[in-house]
Biopython code that builds the backbone (N, CA, C, O; Angstrom):
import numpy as np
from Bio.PDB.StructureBuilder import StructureBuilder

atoms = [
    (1, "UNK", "N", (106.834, 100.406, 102.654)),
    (1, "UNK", "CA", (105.886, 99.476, 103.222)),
    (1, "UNK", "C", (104.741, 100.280, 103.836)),
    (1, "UNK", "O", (104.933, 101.211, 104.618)),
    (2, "UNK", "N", (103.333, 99.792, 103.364)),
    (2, "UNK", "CA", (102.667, 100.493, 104.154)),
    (2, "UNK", "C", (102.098, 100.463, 105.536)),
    (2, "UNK", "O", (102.495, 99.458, 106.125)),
    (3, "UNK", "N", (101.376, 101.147, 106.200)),
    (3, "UNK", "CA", (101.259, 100.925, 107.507)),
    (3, "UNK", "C", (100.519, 99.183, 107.678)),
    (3, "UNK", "O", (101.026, 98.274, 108.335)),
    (4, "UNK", "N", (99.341, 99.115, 106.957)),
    (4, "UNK", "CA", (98.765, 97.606, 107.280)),
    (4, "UNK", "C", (99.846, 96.902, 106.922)),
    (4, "UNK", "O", (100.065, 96.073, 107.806)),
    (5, "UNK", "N", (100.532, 96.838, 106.161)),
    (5, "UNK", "CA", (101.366, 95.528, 105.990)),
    (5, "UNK", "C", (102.453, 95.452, 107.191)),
    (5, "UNK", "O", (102.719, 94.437, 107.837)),
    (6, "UNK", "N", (102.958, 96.585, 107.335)),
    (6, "UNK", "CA", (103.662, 96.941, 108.952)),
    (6, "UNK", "C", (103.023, 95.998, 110.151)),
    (6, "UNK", "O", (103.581, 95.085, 110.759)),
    (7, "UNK", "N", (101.777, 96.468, 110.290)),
    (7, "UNK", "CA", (100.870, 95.775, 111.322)),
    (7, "UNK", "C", (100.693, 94.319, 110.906)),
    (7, "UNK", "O", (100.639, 93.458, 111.784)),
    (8, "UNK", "N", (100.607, 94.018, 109.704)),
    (8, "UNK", "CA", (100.397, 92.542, 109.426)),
    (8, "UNK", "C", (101.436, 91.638, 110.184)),
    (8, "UNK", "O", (101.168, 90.717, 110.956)),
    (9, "UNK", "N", (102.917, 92.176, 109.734)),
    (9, "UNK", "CA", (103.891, 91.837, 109.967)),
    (9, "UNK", "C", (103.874, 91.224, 111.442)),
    (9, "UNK", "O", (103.915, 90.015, 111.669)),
    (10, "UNK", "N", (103.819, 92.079, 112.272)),
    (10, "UNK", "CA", (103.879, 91.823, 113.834)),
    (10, "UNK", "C", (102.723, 91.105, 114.343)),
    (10, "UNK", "O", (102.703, 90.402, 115.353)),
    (11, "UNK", "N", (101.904, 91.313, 113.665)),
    (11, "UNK", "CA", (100.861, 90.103, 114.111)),
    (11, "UNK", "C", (101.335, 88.946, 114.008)),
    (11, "UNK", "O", (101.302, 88.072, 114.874)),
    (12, "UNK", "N", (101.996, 88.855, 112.499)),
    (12, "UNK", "CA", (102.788, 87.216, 112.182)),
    (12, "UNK", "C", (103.579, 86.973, 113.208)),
    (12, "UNK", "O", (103.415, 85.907, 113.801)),
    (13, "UNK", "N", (104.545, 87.835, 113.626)),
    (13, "UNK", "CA", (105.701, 87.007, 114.338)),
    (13, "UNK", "C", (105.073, 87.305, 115.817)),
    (13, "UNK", "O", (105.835, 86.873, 116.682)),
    (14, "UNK", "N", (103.800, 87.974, 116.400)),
    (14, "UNK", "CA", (103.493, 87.672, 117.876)),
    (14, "UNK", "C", (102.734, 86.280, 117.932)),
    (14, "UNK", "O", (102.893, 85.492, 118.864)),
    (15, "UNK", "N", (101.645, 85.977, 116.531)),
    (15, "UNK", "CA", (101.049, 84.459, 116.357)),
    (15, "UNK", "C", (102.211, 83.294, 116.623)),
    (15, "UNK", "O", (102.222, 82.512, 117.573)),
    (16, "UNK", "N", (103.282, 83.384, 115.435)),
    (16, "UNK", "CA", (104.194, 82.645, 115.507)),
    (16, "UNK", "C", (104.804, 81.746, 116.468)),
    (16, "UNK", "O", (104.997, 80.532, 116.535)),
    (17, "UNK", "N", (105.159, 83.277, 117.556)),
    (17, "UNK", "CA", (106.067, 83.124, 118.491)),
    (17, "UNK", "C", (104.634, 82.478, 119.946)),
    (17, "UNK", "O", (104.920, 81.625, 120.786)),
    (18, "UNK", "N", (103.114, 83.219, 119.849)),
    (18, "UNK", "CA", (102.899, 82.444, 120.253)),
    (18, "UNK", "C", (102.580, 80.775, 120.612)),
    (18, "UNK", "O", (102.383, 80.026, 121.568)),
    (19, "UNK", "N", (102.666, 80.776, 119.350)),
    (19, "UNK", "CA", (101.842, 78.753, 119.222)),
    (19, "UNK", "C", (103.061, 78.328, 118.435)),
    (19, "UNK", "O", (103.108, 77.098, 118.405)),
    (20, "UNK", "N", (104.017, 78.866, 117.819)),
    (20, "UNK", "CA", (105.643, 77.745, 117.939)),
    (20, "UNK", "C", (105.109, 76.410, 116.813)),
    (20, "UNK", "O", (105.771, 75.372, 116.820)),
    (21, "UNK", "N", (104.264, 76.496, 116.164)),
    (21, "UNK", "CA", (103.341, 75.606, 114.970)),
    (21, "UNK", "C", (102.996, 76.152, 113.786)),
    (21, "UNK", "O", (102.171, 77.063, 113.708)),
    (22, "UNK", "N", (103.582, 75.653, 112.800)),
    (22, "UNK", "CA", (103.255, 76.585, 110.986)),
    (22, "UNK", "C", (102.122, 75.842, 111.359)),
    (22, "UNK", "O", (101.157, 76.500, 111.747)),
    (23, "UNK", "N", (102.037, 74.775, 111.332)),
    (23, "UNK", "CA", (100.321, 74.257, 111.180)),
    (23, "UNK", "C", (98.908, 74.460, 111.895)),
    (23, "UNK", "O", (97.811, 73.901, 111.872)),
    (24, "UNK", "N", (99.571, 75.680, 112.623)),
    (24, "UNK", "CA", (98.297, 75.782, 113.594)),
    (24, "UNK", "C", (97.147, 76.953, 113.013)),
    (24, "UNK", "O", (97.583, 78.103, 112.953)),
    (25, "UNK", "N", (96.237, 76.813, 112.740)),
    (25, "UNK", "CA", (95.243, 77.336, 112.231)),
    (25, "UNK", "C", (95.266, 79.120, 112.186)),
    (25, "UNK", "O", (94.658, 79.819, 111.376)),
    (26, "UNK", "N", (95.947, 79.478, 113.046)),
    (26, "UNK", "CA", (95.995, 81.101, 113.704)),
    (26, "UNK", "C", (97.029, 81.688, 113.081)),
    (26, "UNK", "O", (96.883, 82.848, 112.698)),
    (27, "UNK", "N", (98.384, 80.940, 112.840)),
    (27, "UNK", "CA", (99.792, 80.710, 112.172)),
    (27, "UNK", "C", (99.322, 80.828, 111.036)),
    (27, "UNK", "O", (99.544, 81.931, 110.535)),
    (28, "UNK", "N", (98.517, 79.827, 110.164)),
    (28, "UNK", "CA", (98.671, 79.533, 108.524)),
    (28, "UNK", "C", (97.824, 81.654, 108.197)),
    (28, "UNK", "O", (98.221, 82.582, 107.493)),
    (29, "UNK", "N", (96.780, 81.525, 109.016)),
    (29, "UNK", "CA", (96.046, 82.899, 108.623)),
    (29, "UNK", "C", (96.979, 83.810, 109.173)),
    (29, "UNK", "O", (97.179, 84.439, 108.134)),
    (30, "UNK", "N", (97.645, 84.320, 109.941)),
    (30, "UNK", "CA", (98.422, 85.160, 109.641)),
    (30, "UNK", "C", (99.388, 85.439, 108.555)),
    (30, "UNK", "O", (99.647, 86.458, 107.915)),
    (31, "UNK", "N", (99.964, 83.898, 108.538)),
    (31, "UNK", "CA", (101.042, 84.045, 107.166)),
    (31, "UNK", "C", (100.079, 84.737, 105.744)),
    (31, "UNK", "O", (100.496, 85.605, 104.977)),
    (32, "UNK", "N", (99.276, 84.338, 105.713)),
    (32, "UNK", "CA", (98.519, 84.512, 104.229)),
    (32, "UNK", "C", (97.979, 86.217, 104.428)),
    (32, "UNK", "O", (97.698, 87.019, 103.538)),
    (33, "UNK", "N", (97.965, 86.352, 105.479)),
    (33, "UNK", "CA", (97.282, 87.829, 105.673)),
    (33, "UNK", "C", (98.530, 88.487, 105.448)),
    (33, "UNK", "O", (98.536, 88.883, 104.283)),
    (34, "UNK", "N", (99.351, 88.715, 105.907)),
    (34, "UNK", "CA", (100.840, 88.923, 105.850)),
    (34, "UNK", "C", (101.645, 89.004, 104.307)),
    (34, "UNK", "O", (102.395, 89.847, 103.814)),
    (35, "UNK", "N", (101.292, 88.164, 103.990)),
    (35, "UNK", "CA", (101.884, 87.636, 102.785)),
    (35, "UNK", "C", (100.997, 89.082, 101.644)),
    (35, "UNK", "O", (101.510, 90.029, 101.047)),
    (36, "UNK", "N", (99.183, 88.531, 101.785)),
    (36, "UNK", "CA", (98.975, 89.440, 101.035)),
    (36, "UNK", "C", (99.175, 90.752, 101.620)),
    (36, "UNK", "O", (100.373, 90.827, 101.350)),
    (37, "UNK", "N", (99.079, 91.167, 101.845)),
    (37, "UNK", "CA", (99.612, 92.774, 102.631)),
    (37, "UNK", "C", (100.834, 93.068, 102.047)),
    (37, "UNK", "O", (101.041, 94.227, 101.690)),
    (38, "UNK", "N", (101.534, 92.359, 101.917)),
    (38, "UNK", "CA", (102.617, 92.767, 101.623)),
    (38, "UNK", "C", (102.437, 92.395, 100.130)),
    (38, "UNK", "O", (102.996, 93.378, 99.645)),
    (39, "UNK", "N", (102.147, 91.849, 99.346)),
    (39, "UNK", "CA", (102.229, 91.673, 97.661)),
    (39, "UNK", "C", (101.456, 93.100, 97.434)),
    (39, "UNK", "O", (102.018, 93.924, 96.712)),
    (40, "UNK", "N", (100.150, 93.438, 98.040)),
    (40, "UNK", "CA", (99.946, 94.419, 97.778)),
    (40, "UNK", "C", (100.754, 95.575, 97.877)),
    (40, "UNK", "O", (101.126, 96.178, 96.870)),
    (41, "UNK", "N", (101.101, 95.985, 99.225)),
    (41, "UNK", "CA", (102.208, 97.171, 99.389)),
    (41, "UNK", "C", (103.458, 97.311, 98.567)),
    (41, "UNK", "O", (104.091, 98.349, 98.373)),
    (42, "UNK", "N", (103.758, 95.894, 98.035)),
    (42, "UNK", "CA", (104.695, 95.992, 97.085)),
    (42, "UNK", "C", (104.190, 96.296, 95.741)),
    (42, "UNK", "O", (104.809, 97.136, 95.088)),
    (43, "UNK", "N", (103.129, 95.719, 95.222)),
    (43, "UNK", "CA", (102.591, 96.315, 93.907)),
    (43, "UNK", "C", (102.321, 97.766, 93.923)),
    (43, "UNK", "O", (102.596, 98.303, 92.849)),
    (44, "UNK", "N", (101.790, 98.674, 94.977)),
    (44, "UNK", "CA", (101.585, 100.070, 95.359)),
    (44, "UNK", "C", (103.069, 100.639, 94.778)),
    (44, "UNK", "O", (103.440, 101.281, 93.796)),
    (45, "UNK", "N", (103.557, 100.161, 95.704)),
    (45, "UNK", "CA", (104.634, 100.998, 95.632)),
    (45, "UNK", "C", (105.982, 100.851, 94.232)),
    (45, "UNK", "O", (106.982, 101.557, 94.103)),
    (46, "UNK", "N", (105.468, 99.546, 93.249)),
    (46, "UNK", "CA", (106.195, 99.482, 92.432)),
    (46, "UNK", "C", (105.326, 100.727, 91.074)),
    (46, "UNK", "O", (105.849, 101.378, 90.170)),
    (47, "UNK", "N", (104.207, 100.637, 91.405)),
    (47, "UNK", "CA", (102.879, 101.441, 90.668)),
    (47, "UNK", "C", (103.526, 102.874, 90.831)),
    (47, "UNK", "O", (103.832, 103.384, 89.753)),
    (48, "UNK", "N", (103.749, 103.491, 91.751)),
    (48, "UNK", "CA", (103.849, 104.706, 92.152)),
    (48, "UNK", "C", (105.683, 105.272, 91.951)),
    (48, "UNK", "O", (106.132, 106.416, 92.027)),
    (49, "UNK", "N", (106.381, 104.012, 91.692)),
    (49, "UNK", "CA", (107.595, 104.296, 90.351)),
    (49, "UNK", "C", (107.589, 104.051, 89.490)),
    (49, "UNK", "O", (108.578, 104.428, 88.861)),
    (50, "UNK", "N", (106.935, 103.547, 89.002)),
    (50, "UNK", "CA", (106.533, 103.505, 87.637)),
    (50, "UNK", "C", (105.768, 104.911, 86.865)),
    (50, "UNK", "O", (105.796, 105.190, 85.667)),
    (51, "UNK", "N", (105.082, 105.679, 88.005)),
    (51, "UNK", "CA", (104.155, 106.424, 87.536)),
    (51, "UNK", "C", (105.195, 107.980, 87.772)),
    (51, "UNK", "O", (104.834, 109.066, 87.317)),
    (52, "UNK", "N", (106.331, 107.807, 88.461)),
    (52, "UNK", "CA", (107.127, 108.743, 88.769)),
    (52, "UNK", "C", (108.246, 108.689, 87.906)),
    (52, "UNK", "O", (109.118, 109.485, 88.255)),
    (53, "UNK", "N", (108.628, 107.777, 86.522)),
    (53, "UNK", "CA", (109.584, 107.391, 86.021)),
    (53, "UNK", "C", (110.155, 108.619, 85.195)),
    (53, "UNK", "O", (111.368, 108.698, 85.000)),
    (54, "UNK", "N", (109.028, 109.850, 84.573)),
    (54, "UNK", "CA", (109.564, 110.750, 83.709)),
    (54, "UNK", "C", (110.504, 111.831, 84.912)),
    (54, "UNK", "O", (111.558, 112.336, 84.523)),
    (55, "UNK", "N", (110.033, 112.076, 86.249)),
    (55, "UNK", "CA", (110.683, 112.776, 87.219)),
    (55, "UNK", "C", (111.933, 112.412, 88.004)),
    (55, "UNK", "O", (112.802, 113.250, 88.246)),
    (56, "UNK", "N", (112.021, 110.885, 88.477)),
    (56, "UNK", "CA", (112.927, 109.930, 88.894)),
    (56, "UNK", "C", (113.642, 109.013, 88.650)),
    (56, "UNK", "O", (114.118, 108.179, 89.419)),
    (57, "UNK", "N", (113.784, 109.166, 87.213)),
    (57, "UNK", "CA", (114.440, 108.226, 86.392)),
    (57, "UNK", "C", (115.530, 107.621, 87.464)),
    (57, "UNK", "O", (115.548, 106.439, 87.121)),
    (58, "UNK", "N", (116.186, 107.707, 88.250)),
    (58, "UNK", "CA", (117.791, 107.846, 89.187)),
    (58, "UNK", "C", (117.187, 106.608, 89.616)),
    (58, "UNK", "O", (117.647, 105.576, 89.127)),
    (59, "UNK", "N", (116.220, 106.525, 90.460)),
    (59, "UNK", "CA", (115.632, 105.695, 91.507)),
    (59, "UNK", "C", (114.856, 104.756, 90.826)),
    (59, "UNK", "O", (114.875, 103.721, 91.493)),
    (60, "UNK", "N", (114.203, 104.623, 89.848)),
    (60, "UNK", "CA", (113.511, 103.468, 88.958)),
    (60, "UNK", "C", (113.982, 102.430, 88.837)),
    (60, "UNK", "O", (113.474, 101.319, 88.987)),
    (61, "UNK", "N", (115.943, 103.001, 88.292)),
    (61, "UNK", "CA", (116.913, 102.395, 87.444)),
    (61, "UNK", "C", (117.453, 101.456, 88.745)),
    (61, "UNK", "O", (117.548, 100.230, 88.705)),
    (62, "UNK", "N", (117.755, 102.234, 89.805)),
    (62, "UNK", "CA", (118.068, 101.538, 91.144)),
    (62, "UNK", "C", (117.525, 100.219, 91.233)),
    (62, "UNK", "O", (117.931, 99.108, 90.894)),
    (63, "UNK", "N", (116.355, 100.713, 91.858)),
    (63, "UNK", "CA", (115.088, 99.125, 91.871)),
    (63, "UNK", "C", (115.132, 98.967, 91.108)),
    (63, "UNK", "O", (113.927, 98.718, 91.051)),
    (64, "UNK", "N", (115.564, 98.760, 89.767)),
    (64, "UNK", "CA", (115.411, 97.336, 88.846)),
    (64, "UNK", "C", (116.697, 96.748, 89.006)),
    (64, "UNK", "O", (116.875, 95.697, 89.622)),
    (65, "UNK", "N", (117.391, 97.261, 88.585)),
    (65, "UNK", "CA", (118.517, 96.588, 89.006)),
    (65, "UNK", "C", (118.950, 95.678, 90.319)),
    (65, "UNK", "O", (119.586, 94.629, 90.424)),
    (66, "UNK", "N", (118.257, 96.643, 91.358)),
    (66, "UNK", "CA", (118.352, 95.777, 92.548)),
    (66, "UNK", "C", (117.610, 94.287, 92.848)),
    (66, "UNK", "O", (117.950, 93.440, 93.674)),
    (67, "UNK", "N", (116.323, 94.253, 91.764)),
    (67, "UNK", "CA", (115.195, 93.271, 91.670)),
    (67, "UNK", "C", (116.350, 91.802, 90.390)),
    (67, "UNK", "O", (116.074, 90.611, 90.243)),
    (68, "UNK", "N", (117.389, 92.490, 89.828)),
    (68, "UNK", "CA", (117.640, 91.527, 88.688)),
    (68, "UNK", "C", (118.855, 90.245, 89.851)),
    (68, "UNK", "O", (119.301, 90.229, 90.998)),
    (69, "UNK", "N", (118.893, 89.553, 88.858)),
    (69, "UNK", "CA", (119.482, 88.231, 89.433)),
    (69, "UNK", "C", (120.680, 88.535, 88.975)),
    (69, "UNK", "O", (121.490, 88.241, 89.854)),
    (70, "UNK", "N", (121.272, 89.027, 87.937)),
    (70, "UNK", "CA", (122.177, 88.593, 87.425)),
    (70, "UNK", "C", (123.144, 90.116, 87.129)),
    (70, "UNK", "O", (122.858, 91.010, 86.332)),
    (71, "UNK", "N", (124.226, 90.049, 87.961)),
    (71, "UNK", "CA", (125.310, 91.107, 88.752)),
    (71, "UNK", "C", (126.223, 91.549, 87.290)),
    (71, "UNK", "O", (126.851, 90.704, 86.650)),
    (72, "UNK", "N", (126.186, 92.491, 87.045)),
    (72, "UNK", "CA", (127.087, 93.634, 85.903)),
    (72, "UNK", "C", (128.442, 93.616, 86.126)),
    (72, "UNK", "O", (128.879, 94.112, 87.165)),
    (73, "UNK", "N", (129.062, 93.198, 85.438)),
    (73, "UNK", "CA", (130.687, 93.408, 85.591)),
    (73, "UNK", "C", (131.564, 93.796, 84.732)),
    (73, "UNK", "O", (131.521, 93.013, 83.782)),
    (74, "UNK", "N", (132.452, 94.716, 84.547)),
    (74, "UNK", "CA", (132.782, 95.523, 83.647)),
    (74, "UNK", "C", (134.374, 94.349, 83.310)),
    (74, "UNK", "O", (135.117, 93.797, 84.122)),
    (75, "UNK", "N", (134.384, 94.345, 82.199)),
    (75, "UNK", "CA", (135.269, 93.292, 81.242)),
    (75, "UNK", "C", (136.203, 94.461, 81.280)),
    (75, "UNK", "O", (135.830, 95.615, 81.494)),
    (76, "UNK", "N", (137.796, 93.989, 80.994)),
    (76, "UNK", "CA", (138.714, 94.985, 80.528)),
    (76, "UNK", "C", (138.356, 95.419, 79.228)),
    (76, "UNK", "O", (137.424, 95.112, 78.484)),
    (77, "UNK", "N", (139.363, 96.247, 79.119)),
    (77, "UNK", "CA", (139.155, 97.070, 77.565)),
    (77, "UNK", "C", (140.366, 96.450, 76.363)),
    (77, "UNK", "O", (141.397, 95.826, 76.613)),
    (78, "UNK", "N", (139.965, 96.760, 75.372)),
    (78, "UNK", "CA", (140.710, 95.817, 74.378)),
    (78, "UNK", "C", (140.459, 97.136, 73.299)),
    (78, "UNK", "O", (139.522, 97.889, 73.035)),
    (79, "UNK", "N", (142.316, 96.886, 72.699)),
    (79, "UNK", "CA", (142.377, 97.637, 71.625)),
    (79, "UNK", "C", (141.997, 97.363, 70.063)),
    (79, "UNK", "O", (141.158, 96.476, 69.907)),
    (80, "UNK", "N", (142.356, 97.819, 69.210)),
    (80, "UNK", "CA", (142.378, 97.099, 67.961)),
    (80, "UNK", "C", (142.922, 95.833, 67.737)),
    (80, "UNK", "O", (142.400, 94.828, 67.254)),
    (81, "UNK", "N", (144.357, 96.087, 68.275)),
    (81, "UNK", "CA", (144.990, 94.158, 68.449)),
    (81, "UNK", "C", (144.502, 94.157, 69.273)),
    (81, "UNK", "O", (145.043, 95.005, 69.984)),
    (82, "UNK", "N", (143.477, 93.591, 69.924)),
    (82, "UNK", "CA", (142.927, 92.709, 71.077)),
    (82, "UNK", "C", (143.831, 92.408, 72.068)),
    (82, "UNK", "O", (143.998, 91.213, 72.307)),
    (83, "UNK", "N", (144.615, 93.433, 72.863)),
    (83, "UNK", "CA", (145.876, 93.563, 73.634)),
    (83, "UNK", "C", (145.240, 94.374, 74.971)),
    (83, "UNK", "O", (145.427, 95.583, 74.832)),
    (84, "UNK", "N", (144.623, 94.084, 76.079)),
    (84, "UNK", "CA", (144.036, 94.835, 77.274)),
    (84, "UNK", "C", (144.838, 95.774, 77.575)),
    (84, "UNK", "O", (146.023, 95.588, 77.849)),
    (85, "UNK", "N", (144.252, 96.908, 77.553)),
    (85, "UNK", "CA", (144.595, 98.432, 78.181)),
    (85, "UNK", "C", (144.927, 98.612, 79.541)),
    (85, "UNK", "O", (146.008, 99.117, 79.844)),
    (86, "UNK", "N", (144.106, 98.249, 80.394)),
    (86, "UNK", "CA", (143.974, 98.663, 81.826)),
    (86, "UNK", "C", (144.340, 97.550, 82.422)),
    (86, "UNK", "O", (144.632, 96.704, 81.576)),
    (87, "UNK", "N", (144.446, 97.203, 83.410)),
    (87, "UNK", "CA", (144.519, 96.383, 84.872)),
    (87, "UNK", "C", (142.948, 96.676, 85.841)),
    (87, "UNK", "O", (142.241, 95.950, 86.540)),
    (88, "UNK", "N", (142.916, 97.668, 85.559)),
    (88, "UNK", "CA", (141.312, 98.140, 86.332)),
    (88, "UNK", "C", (140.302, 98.122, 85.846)),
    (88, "UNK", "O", (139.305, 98.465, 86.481)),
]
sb = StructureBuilder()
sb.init_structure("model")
sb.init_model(0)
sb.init_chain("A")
sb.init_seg("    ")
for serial, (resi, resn, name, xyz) in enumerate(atoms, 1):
    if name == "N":
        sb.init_residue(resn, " ", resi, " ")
    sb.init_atom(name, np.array(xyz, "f"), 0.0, 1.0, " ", f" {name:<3s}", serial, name[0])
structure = sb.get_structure()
C-alpha cells in the first residue's frame, strides 16, 4: 500500500467517525478519495509483479492464487482398477 492511500485511509475513518452519516457530503468524498487511492495502489503494485514475474515467479503464483475464488483440493489417487491408494 502506498503512503497516499495509507493517508487516504485515516482520513476515511477520522471523517466517518466524525459525522456518523454515509450521506454526509465530507463522508461520500472521502470514501471515493479512498477508494481511488487505493484502486490505484493496487494497480501499482499488481504492475510491479507482473513486471518482476521472470525474477519472482514464487510470489506472482502466491497472489494469484490468493485473488482466485475457487480453493484447490487434491482428490485421492486411483490405480488402474480405479481402487484408491492412499487415505491422505
Amino acid at each position: 500500500m502506498t503512503h497516499s492511500a495509507l493517508k487516504c485511509l485515516k482520513k476515511k475513518i477520522k471523517v466517518c467517525s466524525k459525522f456518523k452519516d454515509k450521506s454526509h457530503p465530507a463522508v461520500k468524498r472521502a470514501n471515493l478519495k479512498a477508494k481511488i487511492e487505493l484502486t490505484k495502489a493496487r494497480r501499482l503494485f499488481e504492475n510491479k509483479l507482473a513486471a518482476n514475474i521472470k525474477s519472482d515467479k514464487k510470489f506472482f503464483y502466491e497472489y494469484t492464487r490468493s485473488k482466485s475464488k475457487v480453493m484447490v483440493q487434491m482428490s485421492s489417487v486411483l490405480n488402474k482398477h480405479g481402487q484408491k491408494l492412499s487415505d491422505d
